[in-house]
C-alpha atoms as a printed R data frame, in Angstrom:
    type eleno elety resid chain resno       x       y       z
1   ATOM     1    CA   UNK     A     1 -38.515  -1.516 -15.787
2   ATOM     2    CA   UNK     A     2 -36.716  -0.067 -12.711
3   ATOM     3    CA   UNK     A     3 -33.363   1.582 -13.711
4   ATOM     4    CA   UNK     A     4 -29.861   0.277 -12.441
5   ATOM     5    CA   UNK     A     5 -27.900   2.508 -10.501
6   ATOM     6    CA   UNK     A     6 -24.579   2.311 -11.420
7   ATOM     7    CA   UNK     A     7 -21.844   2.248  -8.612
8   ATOM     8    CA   UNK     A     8 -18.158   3.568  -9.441
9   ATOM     9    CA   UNK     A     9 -15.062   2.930  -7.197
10  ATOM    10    CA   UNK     A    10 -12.957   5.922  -6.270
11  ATOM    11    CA   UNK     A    11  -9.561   3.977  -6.411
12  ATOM    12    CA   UNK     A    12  -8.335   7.696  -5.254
13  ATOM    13    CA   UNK     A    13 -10.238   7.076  -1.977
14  ATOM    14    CA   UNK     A    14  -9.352   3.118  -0.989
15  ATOM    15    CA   UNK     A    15  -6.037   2.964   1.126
16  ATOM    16    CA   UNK     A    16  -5.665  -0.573   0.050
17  ATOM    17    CA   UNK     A    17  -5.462   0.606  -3.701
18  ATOM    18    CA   UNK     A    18  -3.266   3.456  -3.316
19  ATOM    19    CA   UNK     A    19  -0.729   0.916  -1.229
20  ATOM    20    CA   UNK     A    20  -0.880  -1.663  -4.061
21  ATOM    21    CA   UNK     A    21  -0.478   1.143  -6.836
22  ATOM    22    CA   UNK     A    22   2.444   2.636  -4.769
23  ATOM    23    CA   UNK     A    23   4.162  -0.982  -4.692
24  ATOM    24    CA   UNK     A    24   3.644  -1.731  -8.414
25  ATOM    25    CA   UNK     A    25   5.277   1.749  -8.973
26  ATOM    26    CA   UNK     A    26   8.240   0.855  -7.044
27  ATOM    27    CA   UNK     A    27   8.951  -2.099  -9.062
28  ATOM    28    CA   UNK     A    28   8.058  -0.513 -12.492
29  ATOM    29    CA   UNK     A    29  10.374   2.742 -11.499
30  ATOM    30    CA   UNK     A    30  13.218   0.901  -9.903
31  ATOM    31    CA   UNK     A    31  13.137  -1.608 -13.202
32  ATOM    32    CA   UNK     A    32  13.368   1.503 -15.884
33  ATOM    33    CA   UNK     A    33  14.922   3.920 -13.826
34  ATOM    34    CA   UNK     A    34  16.402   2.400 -11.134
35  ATOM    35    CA   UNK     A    35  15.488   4.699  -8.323
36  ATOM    36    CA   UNK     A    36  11.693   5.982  -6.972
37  ATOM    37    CA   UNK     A    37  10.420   8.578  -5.568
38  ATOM    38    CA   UNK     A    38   7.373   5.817  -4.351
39  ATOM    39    CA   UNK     A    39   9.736   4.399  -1.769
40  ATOM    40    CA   UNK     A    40   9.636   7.547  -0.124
41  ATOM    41    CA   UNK     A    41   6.184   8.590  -0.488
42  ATOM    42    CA   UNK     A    42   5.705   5.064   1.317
43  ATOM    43    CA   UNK     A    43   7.566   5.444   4.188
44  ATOM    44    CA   UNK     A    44   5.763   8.273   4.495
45  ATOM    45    CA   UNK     A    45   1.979   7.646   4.987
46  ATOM    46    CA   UNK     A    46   2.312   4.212   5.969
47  ATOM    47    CA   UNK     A    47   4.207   3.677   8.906
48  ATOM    48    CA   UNK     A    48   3.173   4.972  11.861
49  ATOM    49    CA   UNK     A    49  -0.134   7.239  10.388
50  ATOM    50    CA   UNK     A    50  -3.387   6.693  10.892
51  ATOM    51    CA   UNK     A    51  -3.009   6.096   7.063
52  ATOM    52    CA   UNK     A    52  -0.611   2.602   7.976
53  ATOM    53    CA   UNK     A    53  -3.643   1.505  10.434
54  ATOM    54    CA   UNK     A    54  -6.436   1.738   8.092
55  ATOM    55    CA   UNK     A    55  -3.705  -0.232   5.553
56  ATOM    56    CA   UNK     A    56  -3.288  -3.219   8.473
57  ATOM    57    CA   UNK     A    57  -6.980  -3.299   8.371
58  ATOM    58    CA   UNK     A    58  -6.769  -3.898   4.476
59  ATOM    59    CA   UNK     A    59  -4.022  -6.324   5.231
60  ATOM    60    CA   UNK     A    60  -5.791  -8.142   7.827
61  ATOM    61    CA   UNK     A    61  -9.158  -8.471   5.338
62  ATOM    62    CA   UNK     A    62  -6.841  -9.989   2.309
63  ATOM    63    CA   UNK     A    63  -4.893 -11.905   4.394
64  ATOM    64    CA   UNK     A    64  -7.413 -14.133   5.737
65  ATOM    65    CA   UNK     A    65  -8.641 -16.997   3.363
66  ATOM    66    CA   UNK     A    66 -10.373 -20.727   4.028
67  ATOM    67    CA   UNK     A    67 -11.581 -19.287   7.272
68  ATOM    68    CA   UNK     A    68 -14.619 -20.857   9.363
69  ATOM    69    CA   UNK     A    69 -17.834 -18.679   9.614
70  ATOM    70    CA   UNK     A    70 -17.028 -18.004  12.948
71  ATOM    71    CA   UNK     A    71 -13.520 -17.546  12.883
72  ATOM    72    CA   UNK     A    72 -14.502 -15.300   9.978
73  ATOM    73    CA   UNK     A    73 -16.644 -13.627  12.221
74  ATOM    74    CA   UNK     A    74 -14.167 -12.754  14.685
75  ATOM    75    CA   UNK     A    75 -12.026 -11.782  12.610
76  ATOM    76    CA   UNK     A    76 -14.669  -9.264  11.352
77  ATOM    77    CA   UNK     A    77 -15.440  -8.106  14.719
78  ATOM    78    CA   UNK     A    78 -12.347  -7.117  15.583
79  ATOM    79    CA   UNK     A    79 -11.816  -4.975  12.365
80  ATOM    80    CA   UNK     A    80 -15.076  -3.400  13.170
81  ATOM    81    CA   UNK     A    81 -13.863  -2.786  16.743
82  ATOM    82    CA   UNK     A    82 -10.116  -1.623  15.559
83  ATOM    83    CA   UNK     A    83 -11.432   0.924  12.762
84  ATOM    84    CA   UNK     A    84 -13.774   2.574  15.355
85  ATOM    85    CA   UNK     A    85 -10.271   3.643  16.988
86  ATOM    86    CA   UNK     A    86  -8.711   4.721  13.712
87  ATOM    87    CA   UNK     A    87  -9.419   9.059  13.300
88  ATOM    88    CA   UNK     A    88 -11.209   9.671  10.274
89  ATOM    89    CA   UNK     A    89  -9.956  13.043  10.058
90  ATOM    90    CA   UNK     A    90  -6.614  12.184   9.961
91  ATOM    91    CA   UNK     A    91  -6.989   9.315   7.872
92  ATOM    92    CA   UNK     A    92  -8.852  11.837   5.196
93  ATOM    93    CA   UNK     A    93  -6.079  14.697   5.140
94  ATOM    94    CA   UNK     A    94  -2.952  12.104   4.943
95  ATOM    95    CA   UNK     A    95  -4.929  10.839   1.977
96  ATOM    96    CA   UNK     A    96  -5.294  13.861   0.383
97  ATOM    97    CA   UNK     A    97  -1.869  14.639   1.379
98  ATOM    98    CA   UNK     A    98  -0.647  11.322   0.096
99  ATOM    99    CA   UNK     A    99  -2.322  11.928  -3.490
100 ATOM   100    CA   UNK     A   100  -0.910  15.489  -3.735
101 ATOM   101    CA   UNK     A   101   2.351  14.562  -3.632
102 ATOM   102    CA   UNK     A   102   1.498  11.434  -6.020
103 ATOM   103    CA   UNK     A   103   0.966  14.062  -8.583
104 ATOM   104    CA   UNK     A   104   3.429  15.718  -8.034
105 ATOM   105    CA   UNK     A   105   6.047  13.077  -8.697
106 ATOM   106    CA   UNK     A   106   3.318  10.968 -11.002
107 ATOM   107    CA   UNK     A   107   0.721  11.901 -13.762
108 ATOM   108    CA   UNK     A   108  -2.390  10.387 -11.977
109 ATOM   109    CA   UNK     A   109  -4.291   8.938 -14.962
110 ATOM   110    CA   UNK     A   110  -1.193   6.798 -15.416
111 ATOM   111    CA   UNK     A   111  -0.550   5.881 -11.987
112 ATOM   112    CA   UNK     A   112  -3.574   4.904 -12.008
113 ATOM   113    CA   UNK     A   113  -3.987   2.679 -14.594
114 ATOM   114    CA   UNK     A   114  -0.455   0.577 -13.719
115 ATOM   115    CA   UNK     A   115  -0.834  -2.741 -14.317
């Protein structure tokens, strides 16, 4: 019997994630403390960062529902051709600058697990 590999998702290294944990934090800080440190961190790495193009990409991906197949397929095409411009350097080290300074306001496990 051939064995299953097992695939695990790196939340840690999906843009889309991080964005959507960031949000959530916003709203969970801002309705037990009243202020967050997330807004910040935001406005940081996602405007105007390679970081906020890969995160239009994501955007772009969830935003599109009920499409044809070939409108689908355009749509597609010009992520494809968009991301080939984005610089995967950059994008890597404002990620790993983005989840150091997560920590450092944030313990990760919880972050992480918000709901």
């Amino acid at each position: 019997m051939p064995s299953k590999k097992i695939i695990k998702h790196n939340k840690l290294k999906n843009t889309g994630i991080l964005f959507e944990l960031l949000i959530r934090q916003v709203t969970n800080d801002f309705l037990t403390k009243g202020d967050s440190p997330s807004v910040k961190i935001l406005k940081k790495y996602f405007s105007n960062t390679e970081l906020a193009k890969e995160q239009r990409l994501y955007n772009l991906i969830n935003s599109n529902e009920r499409l044809t197949e070939i409108k689908a397929e355009s749509v597609l095409q010009t992520i494809v051709e968009t991301s080939k411009k984005i610089d995967v350097k950059k994008v890597n080290n404002e990620k790993y600058n983005l989840i150091k300074e997560i920590k450092k306001h944030y313990d990760l496990n919880s972050f992480l697990k918000i709901k």
